[in-house]
C-alpha positions as CSV (number, residue, x, y, z in Angstrom):
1,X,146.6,128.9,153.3
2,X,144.4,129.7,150.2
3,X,140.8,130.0,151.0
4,X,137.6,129.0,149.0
5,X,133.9,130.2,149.6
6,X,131.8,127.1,149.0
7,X,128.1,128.8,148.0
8,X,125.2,125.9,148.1
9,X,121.9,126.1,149.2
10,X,122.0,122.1,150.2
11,X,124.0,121.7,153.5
12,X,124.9,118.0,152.2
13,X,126.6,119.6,149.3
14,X,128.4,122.0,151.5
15,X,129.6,119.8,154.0
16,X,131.1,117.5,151.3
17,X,133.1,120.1,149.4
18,X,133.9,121.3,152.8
19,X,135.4,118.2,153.9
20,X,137.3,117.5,150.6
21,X,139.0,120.9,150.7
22,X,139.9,120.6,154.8
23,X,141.5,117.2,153.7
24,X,143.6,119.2,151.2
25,X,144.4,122.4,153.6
26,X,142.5,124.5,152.2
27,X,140.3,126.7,154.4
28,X,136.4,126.8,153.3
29,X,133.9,129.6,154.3
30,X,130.4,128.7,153.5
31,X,127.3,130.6,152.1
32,X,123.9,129.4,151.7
33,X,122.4,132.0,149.6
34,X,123.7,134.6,147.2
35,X,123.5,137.1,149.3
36,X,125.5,135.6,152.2
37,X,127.8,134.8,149.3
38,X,128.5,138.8,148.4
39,X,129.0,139.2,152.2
40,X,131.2,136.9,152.8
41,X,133.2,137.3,149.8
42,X,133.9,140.9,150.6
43,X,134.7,140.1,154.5
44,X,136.9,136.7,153.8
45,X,138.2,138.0,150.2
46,X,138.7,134.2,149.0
47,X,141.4,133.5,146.2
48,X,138.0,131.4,144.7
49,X,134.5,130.9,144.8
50,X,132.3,128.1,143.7
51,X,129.4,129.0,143.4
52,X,125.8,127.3,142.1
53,X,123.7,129.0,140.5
54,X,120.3,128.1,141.4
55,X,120.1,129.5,145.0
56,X,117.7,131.6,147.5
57,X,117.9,135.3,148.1
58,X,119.6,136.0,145.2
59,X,121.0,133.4,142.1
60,X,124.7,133.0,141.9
61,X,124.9,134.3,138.7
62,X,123.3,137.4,139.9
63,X,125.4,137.3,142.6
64,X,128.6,137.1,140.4
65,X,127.4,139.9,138.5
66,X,127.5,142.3,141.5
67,X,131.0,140.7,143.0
68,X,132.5,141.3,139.7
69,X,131.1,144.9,139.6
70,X,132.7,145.4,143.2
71,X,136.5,147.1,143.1
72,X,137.7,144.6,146.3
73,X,136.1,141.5,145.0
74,X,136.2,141.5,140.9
75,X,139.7,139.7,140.8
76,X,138.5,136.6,142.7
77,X,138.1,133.2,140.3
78,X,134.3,132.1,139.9
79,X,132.7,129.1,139.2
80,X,129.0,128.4,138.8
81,X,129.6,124.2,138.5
82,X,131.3,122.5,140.7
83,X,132.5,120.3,137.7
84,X,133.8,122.9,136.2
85,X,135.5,124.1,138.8
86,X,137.7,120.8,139.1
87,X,139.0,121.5,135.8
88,X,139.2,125.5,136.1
89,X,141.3,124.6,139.2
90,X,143.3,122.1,137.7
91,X,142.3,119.5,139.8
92,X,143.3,116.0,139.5
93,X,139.8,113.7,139.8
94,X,139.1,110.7,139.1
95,X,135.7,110.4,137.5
96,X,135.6,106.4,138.0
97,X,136.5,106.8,141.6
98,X,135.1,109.9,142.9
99,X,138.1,110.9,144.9
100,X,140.0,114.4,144.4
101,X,143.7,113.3,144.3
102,X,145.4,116.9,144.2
103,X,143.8,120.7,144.2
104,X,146.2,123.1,142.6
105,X,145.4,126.8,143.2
């Protein structure tokens, strides 16, 4: 099962992409800060992490500039917008509808 760490300051936020994921099999760890997000990453090693940018503790792109300096977690994919991410992952969504069809990893 591939796994993706989901890092959002607004619980809302996480519990959607949380549930979209689930739906699709997908295992989801969760971070609230960036640097629960550096912890977790090295702990979990996810195949990919979505990450915003504007979050407590420390920013996700300051956050993705120490995972990336890190030997164990430089290889993982990052994303800083969730929109982004959707097309970096090559998934199938449906702007009109909102829904995310298929999640290809």
């Amino acid at each position: 099962m591939k796994k993706i760490l989901v890092v959002d300051d607004y619980l809302d936020t996480l519990k959607i992409m949380r549930v979209f994921l689930n739906m699709y099999g997908y295992e989801v760890v969760e971070a609230t800060n960036g640097k629960q997000a550096i912890e977790r990453a090295v702990s979990e090693q996810p195949d990919i992490i979505l990450m915003d940018i504007s979050l407590p503790v420390i920013d996700g792109i300051e956050a993705t500039k120490i995972l990336k300096s890190k030997e164990e977690t430089k290889q993982n994919l990052y994303n800083y917008r969730y929109s982004e991410a959707i097309r970096y992952a090559n998934w199938d969504f449906n702007m009109r509808s909102r829904h995310i069809y298929h999640i290809h990893l």
